[in-house]
VOBA-1610 file (N, C-alpha, C; in pm, whole numbers, padded with zeros to 5 digits, always signed):
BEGIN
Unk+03367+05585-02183Unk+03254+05526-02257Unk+03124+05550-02180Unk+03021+05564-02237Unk+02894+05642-02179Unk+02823+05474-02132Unk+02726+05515-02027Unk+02666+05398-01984Unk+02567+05321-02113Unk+02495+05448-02193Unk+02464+05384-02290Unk+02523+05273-02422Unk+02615+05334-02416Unk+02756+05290-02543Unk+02746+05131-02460Unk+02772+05102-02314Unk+02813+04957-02256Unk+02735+04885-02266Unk+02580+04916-02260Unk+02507+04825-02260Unk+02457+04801-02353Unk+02471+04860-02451Unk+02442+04849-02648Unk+02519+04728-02669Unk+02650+04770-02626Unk+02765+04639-02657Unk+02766+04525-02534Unk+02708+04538-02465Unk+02730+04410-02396Unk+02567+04317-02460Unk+02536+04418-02499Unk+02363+04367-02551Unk+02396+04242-02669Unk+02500+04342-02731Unk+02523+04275-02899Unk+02601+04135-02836Unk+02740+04134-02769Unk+02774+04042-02708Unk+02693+03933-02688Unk+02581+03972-02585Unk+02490+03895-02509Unk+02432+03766-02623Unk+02372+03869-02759Unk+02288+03847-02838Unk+02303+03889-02940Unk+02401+03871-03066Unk+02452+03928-03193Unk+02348+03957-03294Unk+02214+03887-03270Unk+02136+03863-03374Unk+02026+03947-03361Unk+02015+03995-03219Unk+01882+04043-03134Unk+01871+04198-03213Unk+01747+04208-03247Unk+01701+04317-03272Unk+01851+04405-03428Unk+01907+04326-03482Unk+01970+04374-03615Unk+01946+04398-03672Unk+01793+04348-03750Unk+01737+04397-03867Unk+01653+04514-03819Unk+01600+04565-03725Unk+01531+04678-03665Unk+01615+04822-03639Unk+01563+04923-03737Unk+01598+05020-03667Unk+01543+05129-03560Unk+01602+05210-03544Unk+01506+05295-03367Unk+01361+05324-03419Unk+01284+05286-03352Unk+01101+05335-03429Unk+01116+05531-03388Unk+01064+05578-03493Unk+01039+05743-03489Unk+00879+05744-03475Unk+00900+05894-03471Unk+00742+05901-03413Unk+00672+05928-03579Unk+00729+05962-03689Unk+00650+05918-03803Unk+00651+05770-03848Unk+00747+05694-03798Unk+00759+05541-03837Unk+00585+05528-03731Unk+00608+05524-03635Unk+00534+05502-03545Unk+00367+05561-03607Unk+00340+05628-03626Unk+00197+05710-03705Unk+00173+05605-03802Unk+00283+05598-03899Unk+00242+05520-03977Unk+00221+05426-04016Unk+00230+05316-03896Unk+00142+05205-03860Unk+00053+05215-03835Unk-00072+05289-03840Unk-00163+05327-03817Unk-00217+05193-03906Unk-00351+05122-03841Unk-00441+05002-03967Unk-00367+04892-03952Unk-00213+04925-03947Unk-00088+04767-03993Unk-00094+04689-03878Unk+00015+04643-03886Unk+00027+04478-03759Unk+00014+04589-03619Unk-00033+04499-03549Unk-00083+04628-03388Unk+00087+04610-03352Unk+00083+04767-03260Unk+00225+04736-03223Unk+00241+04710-03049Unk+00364+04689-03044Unk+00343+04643-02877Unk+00442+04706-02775Unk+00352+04754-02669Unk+00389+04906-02593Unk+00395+04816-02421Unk+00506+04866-02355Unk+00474+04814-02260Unk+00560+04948-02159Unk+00530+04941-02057Unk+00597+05057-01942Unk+00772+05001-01899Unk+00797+05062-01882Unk+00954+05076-01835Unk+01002+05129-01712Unk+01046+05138-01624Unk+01128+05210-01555Unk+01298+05251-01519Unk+01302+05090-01554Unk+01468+05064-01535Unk+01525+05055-01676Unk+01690+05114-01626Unk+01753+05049-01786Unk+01750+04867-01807Unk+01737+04837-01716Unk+01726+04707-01729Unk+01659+04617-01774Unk+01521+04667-01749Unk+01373+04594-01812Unk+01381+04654-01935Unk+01426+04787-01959Unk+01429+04854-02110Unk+01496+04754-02196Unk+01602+04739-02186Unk+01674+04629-02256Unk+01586+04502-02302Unk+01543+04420-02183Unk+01483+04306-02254Unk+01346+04357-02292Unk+01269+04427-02274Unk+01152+04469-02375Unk+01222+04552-02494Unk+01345+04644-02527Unk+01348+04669-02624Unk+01373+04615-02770Unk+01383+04456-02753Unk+01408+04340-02816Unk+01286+04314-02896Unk+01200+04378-02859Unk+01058+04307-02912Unk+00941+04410-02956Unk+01000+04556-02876Unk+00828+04625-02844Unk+00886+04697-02931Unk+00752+04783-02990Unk+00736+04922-03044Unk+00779+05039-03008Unk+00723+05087-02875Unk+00759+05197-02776Unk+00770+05148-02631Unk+00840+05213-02573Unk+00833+05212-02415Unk+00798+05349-02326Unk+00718+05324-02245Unk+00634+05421-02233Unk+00741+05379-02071Unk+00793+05528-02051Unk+00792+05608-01879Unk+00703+05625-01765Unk+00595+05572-01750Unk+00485+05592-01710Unk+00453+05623-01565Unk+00401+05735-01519Unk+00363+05770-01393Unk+00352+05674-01316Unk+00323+05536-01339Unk+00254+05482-01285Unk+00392+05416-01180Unk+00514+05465-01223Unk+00623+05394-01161Unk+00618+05453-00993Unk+00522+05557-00992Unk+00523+05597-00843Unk+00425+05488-00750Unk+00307+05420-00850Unk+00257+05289-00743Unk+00306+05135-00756Unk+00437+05163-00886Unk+00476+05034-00874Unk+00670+05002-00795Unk+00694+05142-00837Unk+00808+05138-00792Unk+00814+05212-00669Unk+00779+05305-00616Unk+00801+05392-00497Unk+00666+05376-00416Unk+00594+05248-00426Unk+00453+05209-00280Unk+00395+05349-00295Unk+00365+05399-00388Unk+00243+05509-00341Unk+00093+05426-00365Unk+00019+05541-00315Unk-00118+05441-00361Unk-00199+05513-00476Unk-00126+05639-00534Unk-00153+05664-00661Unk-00078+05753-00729Unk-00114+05815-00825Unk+00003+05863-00941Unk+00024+05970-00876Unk-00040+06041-00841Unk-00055+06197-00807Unk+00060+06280-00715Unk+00130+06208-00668Unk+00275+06228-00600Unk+00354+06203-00616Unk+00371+06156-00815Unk+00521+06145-00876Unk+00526+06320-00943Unk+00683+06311-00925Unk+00722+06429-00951Unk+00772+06453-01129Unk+00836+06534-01138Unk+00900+06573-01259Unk+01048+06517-01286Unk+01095+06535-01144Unk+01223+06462-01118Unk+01213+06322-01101Unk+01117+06259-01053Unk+01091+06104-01041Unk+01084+06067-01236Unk+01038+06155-01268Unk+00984+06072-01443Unk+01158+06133-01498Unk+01203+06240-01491Unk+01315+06290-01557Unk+01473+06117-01535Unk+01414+06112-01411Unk+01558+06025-01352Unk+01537+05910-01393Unk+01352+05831-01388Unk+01360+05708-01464Unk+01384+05711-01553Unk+01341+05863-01676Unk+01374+05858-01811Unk+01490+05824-01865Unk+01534+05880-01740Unk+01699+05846-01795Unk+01719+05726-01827Unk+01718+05623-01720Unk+01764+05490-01698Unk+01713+05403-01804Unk+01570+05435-01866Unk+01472+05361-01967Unk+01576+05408-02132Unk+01599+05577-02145Unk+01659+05568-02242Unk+01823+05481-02255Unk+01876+05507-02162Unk+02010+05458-02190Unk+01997+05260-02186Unk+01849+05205-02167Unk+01858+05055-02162Unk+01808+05021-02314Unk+01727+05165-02410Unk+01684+05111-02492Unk+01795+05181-02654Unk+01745+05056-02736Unk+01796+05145-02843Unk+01733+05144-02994Unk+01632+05067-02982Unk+01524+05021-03083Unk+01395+05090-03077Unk+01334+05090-02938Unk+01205+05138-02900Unk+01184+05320-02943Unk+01086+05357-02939Unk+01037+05465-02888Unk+00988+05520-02794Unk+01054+05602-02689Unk+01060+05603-02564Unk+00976+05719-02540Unk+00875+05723-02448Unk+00775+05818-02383Unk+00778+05859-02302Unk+00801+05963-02259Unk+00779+06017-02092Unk+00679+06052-02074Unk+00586+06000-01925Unk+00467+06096-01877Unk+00472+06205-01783Unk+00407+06314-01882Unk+00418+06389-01809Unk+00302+06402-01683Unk+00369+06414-01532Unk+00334+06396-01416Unk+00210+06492-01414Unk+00132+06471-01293Unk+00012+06551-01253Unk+00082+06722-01204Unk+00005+06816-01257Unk+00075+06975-01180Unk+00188+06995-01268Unk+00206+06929-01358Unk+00326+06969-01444Unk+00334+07005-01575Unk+00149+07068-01640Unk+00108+07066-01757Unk-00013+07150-01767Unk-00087+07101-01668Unk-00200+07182-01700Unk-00255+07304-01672Unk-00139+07377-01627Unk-00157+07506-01599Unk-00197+07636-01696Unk-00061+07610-01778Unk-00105+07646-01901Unk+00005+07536-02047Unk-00017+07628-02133Unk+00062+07576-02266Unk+00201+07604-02210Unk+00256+07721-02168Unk+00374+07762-02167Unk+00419+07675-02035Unk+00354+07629-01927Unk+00411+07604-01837Unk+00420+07401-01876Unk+00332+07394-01966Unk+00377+07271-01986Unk+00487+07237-02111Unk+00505+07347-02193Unk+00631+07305-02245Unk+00773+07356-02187Unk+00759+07457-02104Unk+00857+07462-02025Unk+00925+07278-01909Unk+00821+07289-01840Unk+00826+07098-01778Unk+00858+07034-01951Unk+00796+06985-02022Unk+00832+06896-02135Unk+00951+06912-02212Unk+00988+07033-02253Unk+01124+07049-02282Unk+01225+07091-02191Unk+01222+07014-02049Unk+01287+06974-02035Unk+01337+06816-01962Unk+01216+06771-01990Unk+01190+06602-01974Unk+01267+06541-02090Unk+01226+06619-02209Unk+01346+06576-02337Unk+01422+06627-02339Unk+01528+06710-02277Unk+01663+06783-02271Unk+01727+06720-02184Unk+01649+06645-02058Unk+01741+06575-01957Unk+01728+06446-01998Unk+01660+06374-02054Unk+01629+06252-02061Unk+01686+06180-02184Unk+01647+06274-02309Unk+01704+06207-02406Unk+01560+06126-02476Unk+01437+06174-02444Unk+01326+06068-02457Unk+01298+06121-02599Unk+01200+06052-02659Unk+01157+06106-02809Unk+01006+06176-02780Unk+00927+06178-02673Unk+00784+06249-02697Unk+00768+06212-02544Unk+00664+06295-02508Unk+00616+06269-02386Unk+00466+06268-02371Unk+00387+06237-02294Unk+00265+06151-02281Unk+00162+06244-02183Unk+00078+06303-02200Unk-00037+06390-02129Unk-00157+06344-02101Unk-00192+06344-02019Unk-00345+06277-02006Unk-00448+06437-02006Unk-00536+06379-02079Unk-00642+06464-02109Unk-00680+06487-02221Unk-00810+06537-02287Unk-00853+06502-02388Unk-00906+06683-02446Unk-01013+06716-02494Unk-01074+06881-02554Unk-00982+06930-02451Unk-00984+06919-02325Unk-00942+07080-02256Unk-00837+07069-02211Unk-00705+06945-02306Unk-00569+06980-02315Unk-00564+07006-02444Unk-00667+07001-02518Unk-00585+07005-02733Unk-00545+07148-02757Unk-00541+07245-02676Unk-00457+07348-02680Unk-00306+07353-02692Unk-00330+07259-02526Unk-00153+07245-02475Unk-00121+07118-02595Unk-00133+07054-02615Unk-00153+06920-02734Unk-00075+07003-02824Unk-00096+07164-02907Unk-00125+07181-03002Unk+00010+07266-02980Unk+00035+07356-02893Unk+00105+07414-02833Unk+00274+07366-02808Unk+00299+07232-02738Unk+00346+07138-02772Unk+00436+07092-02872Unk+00336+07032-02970Unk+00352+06950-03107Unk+00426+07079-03198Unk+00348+07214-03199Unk+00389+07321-03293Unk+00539+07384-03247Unk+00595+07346-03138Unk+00727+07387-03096Unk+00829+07266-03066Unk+00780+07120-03172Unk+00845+07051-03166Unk+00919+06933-03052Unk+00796+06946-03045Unk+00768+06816-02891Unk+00673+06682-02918Unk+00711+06615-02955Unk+00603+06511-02999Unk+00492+06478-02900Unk+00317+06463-02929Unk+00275+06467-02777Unk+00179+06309-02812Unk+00214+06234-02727Unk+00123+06117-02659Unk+00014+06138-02644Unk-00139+06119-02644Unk-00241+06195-02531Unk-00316+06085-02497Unk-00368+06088-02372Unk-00444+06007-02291Unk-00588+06006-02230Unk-00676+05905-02301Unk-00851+05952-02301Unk-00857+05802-02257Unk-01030+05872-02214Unk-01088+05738-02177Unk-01074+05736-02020Unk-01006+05622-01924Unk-00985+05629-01795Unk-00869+05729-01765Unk-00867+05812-01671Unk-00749+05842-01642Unk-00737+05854-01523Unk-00572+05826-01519Unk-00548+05805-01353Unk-00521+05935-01260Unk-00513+06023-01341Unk-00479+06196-01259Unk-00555+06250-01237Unk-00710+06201-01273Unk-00812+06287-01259Unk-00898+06193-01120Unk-00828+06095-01102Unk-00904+06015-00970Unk-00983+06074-00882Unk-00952+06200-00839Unk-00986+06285-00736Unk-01130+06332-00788Unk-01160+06357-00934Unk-01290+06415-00974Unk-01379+06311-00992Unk-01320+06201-01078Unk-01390+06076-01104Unk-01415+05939-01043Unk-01421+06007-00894Unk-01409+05938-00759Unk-01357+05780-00783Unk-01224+05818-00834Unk-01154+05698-00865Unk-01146+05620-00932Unk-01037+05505-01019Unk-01026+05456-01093Unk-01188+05378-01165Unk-01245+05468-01258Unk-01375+05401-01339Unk-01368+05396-01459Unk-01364+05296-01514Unk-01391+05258-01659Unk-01480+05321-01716Unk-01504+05349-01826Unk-01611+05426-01916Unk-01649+05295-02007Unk-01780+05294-01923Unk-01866+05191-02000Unk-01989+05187-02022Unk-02067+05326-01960Unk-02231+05398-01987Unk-02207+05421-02145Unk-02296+05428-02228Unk-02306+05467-02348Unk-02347+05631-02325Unk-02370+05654-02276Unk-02409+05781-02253Unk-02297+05882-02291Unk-02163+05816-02244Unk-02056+05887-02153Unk-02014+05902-02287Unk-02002+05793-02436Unk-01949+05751-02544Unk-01935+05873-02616Unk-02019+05965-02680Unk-01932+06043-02740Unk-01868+06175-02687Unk-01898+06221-02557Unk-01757+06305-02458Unk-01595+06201-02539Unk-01607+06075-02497Unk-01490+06021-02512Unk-01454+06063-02686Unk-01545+06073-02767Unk-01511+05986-02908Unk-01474+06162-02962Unk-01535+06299-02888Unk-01498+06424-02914Unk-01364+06423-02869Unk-01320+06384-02744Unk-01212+06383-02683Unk-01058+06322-02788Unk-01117+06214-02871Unk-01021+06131-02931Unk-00964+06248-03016Unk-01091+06355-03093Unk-01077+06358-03224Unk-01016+06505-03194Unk-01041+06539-03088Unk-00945+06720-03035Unk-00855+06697-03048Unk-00777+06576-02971Unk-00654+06533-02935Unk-00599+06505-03093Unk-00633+06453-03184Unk-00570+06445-03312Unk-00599+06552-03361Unk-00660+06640-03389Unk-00646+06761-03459Unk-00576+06875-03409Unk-00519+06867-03246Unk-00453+06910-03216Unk-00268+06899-03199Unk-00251+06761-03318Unk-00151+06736-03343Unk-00068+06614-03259Unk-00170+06540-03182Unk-00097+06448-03136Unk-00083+06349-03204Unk+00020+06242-03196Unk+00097+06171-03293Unk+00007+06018-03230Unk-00058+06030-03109Unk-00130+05877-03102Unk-00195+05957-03011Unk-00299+05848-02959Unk-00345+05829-02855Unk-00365+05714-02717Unk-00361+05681-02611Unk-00364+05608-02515Unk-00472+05593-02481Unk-00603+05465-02513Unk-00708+05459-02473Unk-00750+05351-02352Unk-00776+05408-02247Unk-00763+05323-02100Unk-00889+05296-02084Unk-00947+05201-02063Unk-01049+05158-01937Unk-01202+05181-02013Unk-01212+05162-02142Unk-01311+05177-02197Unk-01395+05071-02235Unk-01525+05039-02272Unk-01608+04981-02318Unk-01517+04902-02479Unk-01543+04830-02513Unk-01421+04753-02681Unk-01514+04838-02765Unk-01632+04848-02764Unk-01734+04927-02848Unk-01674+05033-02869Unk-01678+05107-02781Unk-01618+05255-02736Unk-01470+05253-02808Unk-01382+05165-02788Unk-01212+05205-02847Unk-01255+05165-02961Unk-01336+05070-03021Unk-01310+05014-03170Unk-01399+05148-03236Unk-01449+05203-03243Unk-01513+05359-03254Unk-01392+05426-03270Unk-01360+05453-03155Unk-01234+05595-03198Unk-01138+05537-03252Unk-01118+05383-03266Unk-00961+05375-03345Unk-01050+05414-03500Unk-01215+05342-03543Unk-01186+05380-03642Unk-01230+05534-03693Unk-01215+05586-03611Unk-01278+05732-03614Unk-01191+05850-03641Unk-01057+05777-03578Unk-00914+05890-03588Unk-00814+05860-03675Unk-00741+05885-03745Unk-00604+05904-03839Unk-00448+05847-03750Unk-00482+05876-03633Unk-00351+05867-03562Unk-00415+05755-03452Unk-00272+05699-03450Unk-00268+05541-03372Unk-00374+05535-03250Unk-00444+05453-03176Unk-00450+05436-03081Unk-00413+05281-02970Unk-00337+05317-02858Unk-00327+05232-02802Unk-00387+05176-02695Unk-00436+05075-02671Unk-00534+05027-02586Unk-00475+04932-02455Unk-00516+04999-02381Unk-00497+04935-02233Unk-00644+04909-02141Unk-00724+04788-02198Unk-00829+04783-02091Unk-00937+04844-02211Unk-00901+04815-02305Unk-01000+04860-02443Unk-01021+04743-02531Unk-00993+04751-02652Unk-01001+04644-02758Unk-00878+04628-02820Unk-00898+04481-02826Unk-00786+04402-02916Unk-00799+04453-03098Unk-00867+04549-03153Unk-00875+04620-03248Unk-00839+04735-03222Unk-00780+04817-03101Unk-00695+04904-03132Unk-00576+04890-03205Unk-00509+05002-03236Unk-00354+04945-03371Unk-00273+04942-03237Unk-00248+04911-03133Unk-00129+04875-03060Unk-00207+04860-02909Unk-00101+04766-02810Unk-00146+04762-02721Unk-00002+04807-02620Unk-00039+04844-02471Unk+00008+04845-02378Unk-00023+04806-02208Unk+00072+04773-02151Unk+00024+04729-02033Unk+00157+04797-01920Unk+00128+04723-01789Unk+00270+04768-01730Unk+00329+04620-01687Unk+00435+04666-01728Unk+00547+04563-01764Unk+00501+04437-01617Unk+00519+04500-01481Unk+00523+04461-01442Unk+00387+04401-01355Unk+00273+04451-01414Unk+00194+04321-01443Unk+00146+04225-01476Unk+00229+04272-01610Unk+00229+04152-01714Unk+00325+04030-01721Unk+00386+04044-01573Unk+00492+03921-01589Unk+00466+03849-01451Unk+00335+03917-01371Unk+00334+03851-01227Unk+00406+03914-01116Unk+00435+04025-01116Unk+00487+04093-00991Unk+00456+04177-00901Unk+00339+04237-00953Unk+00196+04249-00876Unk+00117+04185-00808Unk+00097+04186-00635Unk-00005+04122-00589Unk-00157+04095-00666Unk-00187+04252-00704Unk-00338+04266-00742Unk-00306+04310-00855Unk-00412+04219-00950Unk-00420+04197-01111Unk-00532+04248-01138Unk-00561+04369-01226Unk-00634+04430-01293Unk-00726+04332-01380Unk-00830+04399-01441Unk-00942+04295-01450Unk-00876+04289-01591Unk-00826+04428-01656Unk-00806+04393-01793Unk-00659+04331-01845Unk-00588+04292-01732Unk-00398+04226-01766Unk-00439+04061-01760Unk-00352+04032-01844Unk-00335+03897-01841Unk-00168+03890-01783Unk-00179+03787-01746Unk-00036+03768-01635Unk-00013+03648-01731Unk+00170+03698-01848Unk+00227+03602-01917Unk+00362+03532-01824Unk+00335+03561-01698Unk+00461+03516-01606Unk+00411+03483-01424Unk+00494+03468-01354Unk+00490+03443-01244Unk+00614+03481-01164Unk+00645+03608-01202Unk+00780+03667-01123Unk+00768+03656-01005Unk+00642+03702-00940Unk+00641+03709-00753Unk+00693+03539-00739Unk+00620+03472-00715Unk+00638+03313-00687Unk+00755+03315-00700Unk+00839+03322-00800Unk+00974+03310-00831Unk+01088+03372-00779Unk+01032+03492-00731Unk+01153+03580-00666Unk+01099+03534-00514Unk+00976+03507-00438Unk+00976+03475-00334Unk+01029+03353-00265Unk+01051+03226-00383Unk+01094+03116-00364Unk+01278+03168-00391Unk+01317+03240-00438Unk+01453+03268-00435Unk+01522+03331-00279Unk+01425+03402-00263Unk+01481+03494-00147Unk+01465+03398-00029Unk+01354+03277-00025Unk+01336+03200+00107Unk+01474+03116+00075Unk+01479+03065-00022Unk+01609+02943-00064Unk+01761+03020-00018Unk+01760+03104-00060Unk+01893+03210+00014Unk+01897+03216+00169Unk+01761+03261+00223Unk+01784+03278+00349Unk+01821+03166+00391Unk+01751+03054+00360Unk+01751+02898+00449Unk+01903+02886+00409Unk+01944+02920+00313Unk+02126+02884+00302Unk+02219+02945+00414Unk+02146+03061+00436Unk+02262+03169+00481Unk+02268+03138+00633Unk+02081+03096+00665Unk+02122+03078+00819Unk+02161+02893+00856Unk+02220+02832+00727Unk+02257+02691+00774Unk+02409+02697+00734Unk+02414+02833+00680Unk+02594+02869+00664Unk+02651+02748+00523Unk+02553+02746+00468Unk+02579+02653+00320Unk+02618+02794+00241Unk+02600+02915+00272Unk+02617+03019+00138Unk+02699+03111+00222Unk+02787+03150+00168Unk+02847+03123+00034Unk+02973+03015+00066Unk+02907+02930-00040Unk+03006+02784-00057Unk+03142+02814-00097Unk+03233+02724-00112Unk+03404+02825-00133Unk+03387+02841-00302Unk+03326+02796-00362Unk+03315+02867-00475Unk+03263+03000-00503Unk+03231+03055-00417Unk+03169+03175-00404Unk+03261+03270-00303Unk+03379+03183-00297Unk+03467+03300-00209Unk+03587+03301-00260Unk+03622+03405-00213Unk+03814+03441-00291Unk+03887+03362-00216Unk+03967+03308-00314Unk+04109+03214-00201Unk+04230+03282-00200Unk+04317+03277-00083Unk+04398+03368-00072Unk+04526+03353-00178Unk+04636+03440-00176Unk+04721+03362-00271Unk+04895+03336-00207
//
C-alpha cells in the first residue's frame, strides 16, 4: 500500500466527514473562481501540515520559502530543485483535496524556456504536483507561455519578489506610485502569456485591487489586499512559529509558546526521572 493510499485512510478513519463533499480543486476549477468566494492558499512542506490544511484550503503552495523556514537559511536563493522536488513529494502524498504548487527555485528557469521546462517537467514527473510557481513578471511571459503551451500549468509571481533580493537590495514592498504600472504591465504579460493565476506580494492594496480588477485570471495576495480573489501566507507564520512576524501576517496561533513549554515540561520530567512513568514502558511477560 503506497504512503499516500495510508494516510487518505487513516485521514477518513481520523475524520469520516472531513472534506467528503469536496472534490480535488483543478487548475480550471481553480480559474474559475475568479470574482467568487476568495479562496484560501497557504504553504506546505510536510505531508503532515498538508493533511490538516488540506481540510480547508484551496491550494497548497511548495514554496521556496521552506529553505528559510525549514533548512535556517537566511534566504531563498540556496534552495535547490531537489530541496522543492523532495518536499513536493511529502506535500503531495499529505494532500488529497488541495491544489498543489511547486516553486520553481532560483537558477532553475530563467535561463531559458527550454531549460525551464526541462527543471518543471520534471518537478511534476517526480512529485506528482499539479502546476508549478515562477516568479517574474514581462521578462518571464515567454517562459510563462512556453510552459503553459506544453502543458505545464504556470503560477506567476509579481509585485515583491524574493529571488530578485540581490537587485532590489532586498525584501521591498512596492508602494511608490510611480513603480504602479511596471507592476500592473507585469500582471497583464503574465496572463496573456497563459498563466492560470497570479501571486501578488508586498504591494500597495491600491496597487493589488488594480490588477485583480484589471486581469481575467485569479490573483492571490500575500501582503496586498483583502480584495484579491484568494489569499496566502506561510503556514508557519500563521500559526506562531516564527520568531519574527512580518508586518503583513496575522498570527491565528501560538505554536512557539506551546512547543517551548512542551519541550521544558519533558526535560524537567526526564531529569527528575518522572518520564517515562510505567505506563509508558513495556512490562515483561
Amino acid at each position: 500500500m503506497s504512503t499516500q493510499s495510508t494516510i487518505s485512510k487513516k485521514a477518513a478513519i481520523a475524520d469520516p466527514d472531513s472534506g467528503a463533499k469536496r472534490k480535488r480543486m483543478t487548475v480550471p476549477d481553480f480559474m474559475a473562481r475568479k470574482g467568487g468566494e476568495p479562496m484560501v492558499c497557504l504553504t506546505s512542506y510536510t505531508a503532515h501540515v498538508a493533511h490538516i490544511c488540506d481540510q480547508v484550503c484551496d491550494l497548497l503552495l511548495v514554496g521556496d520559502s521552506l529553505g528559510m523556514v525549514i533548512h535556517g537559511m537566511p534566504n531563498t536563493l540556496g534552495v535547490t530543485l531537489e530541496h522543492m522536488i523532495m518536499h513536493g513529494q511529502a506535500v503531495v502524498r499529505g494532500a488529497d483535496k488541495a491544489l498543489v504548487v511547486v516553486d520553481m527555485p532560483f537558477g532553475s528557469f530563467e535561463e531559458s524556456p527550454e531549460v525551464a521546462f526541462r527543471n518543471a517537467s520534471r518537478v511534476v514527473k517526480e512529485t506528482g504536483c499539479h502546476a508549478v510557481k515562477l516568479e517574474g513578471g514581462t521578462e518571464m511571459a515567454p517562459t510563462i507561455q512556453y510552459l503553459s503551451r506544453r502543458g505545464i500549468p504556470v503560477m506567476a509571481h509579481i509585485g515583491l519578489m524574493p529571488q530578485s533580493m540581490n537587485t532590489a537590495g532586498g525584501f521591498k514592498a512596492v508602494r511608490d506610485e510611480a513603480h504602479y504600472d511596471a507592476v500592473v504591465a507585469d500582471a497583464r504579460a503574465v496572463e496573456q502569456a497563459g498563466a492560470f493565476s497570479v501571486v501578488v506580494e508586498g504591494v500597495a492594496a491600491p496597487l493589488a485591487d488594480r490588477i485583480t480588477q484589471s486581469i481575467s485570471i485569479p490573483t492571490i495576495g500575500i501582503g496586498a489586499s483583502a480584495q484579491c480573489d484568494g489569499q496566502i501566507l506561510v503556514f508557519e507564520d500563521m500559526v506562531g512559529l516564527m520568531p519574527r512576524v512580518p508586518t503583513f501576517v496575522k498570527r491565528y496561533g501560538t505554536m512557539e509558546e506551546m512547543m517551548k513549554d512542551s519541550v521544558a515540561r519533558y526535560a524537567d520530567e526526564v531529569r527528575a526521572r518522572n518520564f517515562p512513568a510505567s505506563e509508558h514502558t513495556y512490562k515483561p511477560k
